[in-house]
BABA-179294 format. One record per atom (N, C-alpha, C, O, CB): x, y, z. Coordinates in steps of 0.1 Angstrom, whole numbers, padded with zeros to 4 digits, always signed. Glycine has a CB too. Layout:
! residues N
XYZ;...
//
This chain:
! residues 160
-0226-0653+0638;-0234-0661+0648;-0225-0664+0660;-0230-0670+0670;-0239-0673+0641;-0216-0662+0658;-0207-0672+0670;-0199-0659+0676;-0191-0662+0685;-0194-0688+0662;-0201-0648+0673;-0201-0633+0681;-0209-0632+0688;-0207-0625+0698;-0202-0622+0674;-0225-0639+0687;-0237-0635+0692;-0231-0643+0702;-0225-0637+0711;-0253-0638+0685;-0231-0655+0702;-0229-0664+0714;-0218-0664+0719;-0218-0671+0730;-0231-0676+0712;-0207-0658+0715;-0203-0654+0728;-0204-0645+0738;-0202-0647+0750;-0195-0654+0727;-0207-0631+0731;-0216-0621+0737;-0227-0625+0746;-0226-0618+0757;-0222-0615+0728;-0240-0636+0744;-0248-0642+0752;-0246-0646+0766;-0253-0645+0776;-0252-0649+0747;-0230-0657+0762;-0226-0664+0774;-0219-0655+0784;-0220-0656+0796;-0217-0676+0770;-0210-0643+0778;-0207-0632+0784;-0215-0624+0793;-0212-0620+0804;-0204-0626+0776;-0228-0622+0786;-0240-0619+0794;-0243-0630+0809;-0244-0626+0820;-0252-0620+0783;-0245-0638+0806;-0249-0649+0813;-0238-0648+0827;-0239-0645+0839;-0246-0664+0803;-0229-0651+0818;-0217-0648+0832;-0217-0644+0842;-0215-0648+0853;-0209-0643+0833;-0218-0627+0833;-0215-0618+0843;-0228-0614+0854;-0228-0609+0866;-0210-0605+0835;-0240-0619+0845;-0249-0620+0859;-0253-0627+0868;-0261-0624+0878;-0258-0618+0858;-0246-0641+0865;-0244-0650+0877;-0235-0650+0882;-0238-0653+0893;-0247-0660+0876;-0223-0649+0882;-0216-0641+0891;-0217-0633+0896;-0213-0634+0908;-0211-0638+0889;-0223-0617+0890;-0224-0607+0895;-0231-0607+0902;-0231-0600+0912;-0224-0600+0891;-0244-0616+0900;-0249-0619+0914;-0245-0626+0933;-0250-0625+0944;-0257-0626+0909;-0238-0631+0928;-0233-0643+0933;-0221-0629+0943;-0220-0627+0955;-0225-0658+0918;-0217-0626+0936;-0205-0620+0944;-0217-0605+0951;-0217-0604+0964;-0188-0614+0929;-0225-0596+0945;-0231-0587+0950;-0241-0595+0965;-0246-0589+0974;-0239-0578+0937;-0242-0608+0964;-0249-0609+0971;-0244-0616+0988;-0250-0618+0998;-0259-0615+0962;-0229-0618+0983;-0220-0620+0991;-0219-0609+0997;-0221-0608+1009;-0210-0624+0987;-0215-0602+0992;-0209-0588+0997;-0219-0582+1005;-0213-0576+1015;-0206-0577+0986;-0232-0581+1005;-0243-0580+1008;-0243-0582+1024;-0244-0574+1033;-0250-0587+1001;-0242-0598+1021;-0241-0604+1034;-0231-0601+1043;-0234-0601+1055;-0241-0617+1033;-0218-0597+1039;-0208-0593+1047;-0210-0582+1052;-0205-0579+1063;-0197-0593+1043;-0217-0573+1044;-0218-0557+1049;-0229-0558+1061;-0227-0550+1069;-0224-0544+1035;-0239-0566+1063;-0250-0566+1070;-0239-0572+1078;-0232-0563+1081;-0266-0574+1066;-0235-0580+1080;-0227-0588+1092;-0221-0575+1098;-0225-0575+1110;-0213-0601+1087;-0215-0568+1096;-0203-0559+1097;-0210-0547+1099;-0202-0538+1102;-0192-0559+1084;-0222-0542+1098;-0234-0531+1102;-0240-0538+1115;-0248-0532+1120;-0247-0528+1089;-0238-0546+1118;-0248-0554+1132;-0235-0551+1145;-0236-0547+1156;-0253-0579+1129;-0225-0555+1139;-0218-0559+1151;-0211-0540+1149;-0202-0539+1157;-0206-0577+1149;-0212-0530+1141;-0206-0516+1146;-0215-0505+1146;-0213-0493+1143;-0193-0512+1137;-0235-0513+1151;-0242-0505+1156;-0241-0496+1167;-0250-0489+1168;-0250-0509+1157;-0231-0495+1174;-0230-0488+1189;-0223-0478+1186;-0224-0468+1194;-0223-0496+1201;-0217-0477+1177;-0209-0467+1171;-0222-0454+1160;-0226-0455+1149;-0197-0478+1161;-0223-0448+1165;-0226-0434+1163;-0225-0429+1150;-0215-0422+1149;-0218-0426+1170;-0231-0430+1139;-0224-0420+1132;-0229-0406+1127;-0234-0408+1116;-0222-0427+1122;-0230-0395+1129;-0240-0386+1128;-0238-0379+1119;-0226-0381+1116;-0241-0378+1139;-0244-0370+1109;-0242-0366+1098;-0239-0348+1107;-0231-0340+1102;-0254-0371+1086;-0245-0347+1117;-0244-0331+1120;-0232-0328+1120;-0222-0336+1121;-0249-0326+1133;-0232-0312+1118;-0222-0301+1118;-0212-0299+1133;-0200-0299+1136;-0231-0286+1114;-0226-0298+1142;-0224-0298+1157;-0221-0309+1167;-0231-0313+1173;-0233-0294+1161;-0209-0314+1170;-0206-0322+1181;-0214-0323+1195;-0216-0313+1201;-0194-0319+1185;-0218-0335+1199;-0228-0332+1215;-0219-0325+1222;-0207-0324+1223;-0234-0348+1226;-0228-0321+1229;-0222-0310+1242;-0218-0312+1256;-0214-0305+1266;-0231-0299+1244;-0222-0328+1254;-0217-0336+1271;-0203-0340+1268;-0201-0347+1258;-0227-0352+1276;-0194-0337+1278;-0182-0344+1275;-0174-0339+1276;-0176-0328+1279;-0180-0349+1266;-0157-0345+1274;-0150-0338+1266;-0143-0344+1253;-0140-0356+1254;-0142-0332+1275;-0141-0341+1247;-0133-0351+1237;-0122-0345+1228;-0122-0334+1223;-0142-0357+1228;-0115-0353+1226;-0102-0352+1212;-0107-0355+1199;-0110-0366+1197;-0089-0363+1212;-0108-0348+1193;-0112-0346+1176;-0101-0351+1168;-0090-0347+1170;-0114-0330+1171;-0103-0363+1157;-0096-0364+1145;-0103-0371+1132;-0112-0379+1130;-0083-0371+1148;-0096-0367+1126;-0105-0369+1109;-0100-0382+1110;-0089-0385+1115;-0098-0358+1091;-0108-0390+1105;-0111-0407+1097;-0116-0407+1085;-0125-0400+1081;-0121-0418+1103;-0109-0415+1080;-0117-0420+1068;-0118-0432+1064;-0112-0440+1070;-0115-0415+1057;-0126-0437+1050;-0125-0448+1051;-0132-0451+1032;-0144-0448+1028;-0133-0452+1066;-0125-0456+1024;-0125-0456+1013;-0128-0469+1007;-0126-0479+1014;-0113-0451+1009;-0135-0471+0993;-0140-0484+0989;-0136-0485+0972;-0136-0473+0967;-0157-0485+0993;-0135-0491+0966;-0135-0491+0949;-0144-0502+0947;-0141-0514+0951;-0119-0493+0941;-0157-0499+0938;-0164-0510+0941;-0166-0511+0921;-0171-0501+0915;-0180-0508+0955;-0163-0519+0915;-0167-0524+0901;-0180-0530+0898;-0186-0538+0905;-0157-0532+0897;-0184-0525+0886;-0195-0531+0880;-0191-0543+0875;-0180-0546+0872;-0201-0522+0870;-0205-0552+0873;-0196-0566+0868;-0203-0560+0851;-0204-0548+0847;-0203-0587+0876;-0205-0574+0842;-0207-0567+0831;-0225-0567+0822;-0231-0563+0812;-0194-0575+0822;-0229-0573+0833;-0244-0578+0830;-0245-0564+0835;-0249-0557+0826;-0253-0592+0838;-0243-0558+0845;-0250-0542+0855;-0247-0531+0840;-0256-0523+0837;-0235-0536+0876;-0234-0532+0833;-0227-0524+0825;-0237-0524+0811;-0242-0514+0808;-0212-0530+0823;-0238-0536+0805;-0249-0538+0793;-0262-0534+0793;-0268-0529+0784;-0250-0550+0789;-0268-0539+0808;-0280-0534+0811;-0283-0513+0814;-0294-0507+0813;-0284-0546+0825;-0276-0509+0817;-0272-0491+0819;-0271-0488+0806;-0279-0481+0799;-0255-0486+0826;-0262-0495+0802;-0257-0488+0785;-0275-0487+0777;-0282-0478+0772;-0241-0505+0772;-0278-0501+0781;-0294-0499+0771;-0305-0486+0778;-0311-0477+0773;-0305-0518+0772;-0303-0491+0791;-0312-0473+0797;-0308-0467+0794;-0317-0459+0791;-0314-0466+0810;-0293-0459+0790;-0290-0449+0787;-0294-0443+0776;-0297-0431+0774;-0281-0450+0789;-0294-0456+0766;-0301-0452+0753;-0315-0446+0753;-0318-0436+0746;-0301-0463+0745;-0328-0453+0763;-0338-0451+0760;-0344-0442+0772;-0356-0438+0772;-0344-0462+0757;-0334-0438+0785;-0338-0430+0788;-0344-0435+0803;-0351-0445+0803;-0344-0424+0779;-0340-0427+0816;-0346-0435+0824;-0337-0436+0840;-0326-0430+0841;-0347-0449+0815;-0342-0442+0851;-0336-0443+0859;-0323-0457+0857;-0328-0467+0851;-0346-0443+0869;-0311-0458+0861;-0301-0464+0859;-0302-0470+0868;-0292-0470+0875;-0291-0459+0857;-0314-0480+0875;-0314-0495+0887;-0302-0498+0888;-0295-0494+0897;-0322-0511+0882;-0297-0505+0878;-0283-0517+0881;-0275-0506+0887;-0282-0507+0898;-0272-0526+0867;-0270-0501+0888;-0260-0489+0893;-0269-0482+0906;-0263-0475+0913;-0256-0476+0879;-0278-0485+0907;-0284-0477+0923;-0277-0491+0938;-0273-0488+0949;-0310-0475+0923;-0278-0504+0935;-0272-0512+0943;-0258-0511+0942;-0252-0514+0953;-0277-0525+0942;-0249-0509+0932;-0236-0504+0934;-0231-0495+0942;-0221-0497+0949;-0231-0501+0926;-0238-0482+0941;-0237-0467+0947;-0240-0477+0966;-0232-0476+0975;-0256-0452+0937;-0251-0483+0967;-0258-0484+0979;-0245-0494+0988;-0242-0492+0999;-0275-0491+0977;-0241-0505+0979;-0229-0512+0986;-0213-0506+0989;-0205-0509+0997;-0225-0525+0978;-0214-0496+0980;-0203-0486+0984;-0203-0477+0992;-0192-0472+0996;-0199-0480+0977;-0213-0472+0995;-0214-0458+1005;-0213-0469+1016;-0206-0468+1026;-0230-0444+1005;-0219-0480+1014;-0222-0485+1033;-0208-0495+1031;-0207-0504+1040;-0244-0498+1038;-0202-0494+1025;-0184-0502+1027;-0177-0490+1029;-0169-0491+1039;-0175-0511+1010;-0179-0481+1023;-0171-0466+1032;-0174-0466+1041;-0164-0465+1048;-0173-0453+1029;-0184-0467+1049;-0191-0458+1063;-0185-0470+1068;-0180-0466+1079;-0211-0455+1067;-0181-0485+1068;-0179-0496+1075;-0166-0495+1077;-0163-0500+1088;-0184-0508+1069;-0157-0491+1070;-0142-0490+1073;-0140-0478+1074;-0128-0476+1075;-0133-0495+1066;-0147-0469+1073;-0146-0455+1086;-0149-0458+1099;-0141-0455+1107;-0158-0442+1083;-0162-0466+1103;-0162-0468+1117;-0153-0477+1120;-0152-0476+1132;-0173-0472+1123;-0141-0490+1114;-0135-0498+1120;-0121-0487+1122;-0114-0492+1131;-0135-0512+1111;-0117-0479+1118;-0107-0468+1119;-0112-0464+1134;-0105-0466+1144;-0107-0453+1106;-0129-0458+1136;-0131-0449+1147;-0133-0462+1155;-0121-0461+1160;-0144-0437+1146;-0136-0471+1160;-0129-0484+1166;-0116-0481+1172;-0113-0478+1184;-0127-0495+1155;-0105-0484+1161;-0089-0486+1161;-0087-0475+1173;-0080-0478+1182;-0081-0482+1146;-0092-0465+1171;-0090-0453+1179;-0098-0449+1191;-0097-0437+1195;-0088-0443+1171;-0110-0458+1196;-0116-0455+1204;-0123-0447+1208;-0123-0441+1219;-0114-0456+1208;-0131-0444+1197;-0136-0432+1194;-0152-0438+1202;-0154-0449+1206;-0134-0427+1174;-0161-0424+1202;-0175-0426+1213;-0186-0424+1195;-0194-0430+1189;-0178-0409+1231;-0179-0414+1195;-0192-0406+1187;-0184-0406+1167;-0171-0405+1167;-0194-0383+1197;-0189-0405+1158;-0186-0393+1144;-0191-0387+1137;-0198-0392+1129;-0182-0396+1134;-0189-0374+1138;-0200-0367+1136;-0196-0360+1126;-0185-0364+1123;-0205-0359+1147;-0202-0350+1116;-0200-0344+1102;-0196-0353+1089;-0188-0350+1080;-0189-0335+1104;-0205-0365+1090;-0196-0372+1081;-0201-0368+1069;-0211-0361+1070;-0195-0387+1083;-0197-0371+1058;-0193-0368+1044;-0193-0380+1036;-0186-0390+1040;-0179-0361+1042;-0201-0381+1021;-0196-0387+1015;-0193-0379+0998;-0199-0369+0992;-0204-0399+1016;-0183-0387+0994;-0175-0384+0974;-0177-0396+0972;-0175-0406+0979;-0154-0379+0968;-0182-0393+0959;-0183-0406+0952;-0178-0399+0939;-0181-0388+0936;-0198-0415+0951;-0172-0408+0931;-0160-0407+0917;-0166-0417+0910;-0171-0426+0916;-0142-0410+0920;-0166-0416+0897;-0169-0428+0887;-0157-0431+0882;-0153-0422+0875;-0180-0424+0875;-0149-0442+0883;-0138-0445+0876;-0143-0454+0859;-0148-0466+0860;-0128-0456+0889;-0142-0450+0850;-0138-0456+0838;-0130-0464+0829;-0122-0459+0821;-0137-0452+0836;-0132-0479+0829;-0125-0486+0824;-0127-0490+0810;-0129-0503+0810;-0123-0494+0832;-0129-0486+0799;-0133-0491+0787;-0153-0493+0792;-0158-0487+0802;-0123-0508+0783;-0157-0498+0786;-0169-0505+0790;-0174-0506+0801;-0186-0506+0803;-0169-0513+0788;-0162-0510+0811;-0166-0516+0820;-0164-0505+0832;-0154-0498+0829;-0159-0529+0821;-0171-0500+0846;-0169-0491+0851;-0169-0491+0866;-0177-0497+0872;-0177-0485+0847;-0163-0486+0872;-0163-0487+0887;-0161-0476+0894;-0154-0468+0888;-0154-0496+0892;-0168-0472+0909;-0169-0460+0917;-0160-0464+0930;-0157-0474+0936;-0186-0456+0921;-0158-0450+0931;-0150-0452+0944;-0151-0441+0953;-0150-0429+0951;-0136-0454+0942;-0154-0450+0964;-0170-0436+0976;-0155-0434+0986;-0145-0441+0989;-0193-0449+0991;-0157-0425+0989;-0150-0418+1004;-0157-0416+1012;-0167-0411+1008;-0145-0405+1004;-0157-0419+1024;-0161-0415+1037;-0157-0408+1048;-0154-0415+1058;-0163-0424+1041;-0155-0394+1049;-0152-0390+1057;-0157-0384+1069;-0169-0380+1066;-0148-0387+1052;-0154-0380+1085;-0160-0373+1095;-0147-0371+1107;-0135-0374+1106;-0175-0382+1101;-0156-0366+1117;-0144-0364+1125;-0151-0376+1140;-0162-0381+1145;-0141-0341+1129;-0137-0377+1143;-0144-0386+1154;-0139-0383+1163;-0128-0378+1161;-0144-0399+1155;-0144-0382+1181;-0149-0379+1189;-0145-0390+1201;-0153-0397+1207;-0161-0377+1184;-0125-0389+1204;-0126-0396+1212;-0123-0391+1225;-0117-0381+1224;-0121-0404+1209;-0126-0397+1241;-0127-0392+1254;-0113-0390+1256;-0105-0398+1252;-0135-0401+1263;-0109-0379+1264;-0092-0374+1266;-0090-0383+1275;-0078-0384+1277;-0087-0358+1272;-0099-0391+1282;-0086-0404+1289;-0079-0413+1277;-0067-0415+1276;-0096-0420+1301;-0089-0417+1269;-0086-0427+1256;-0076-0417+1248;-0064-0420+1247;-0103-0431+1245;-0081-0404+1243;-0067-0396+1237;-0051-0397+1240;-0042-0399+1232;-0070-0382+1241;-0049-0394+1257;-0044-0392+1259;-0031-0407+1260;-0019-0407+1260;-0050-0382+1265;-0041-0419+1261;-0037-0433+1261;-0028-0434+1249;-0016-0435+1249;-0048-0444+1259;-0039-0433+1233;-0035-0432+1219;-0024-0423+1216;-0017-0426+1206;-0047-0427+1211;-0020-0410+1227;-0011-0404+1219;+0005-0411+1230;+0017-0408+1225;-0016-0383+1220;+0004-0416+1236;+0012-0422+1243;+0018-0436+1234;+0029-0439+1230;+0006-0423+1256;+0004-0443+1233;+0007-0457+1222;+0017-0449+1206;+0026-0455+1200;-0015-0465+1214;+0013-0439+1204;+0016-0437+1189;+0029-0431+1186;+0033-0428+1175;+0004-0428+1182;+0039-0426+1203;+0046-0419+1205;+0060-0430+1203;+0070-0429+1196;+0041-0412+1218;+0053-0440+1214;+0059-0453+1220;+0065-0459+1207;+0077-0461+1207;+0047-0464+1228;+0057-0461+1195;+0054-0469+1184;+0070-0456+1178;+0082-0459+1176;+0033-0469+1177;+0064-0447+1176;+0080-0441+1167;+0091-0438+1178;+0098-0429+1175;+0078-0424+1157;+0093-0442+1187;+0104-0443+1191;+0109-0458+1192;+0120-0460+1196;+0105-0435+1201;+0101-0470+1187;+0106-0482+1185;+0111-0480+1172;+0117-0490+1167;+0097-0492+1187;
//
């Protein structure tokens, strides 16, 4: 009996917390999608054709964990079969925390456009408990006045 209850309160926990914290996170990612709307991100193969620009790969990586209410509730769909909900808002806060610190890289570097971007996603395994970790990759697309600034800054920087 006193396995059950702690198991229960375990439950309890982890979904008020795990709410608590997913819904934080939530809010930070919307904050942080408003203010790096001007920024471009394009999934095409083909770069626009106005311009000129310097090309370099960015990326931008996330490790995002399940709490343990998302983990117990999967394990039981898994058994009976079915779409895996709790784990579609994990997948959804991680691709858009990748894409968010891929564009703060194409920021850093003053980039216009990123185009070809890419996502990997990995399932990391911890006992029970499980967590993904999304990659974001593309190339970004910055103007040869700004290039040619960055390669001067980055020159400056190793010879200090």
């Amino acid at each position: 009996m006193t396995q059950f209850v702690i198991f229960i309160v375990f439950l309890g926990c982890g979904f008020i917390f795990g709410q608590m914290a997913e819904k934080k996170h939530y809010k930070s990612i919307i904050e942080r999608e408003q203010q790096t709307n001007h920024l471009p991100v394009i999934a095409s193969k083909f770069p626009p054709e106005s311009g000129s620009y310097h090309q370099q790969l960015i990326a931008g990586s996330v490790v995002v964990a399940s709490d343990y209410f998302k983990s117990f509730t999967a394990g039981l769909i898994n058994i009976f079969g079915g779409h895996v909900t709790p784990y579609e808002s994990l997948l959804d806060r991680g691709r858009r925390e990748a894409i968010l610190r891929m564009k703060h890289e194409a920021q850093q570097i003053n980039a216009d456009y990123v185009f070809n971007i890419k996502l990997e996603t990995t399932r990391i395994a911890t006992g029970r408990l499980g967590a993904i970790e999304v990659l974001a990759y593309g190339t970004a697309l910055i103007p040869h006045q700004n290039a040619s600034e960055q390669q001067d800054a980055q020159q400056n920087a190793l010879q200090a």
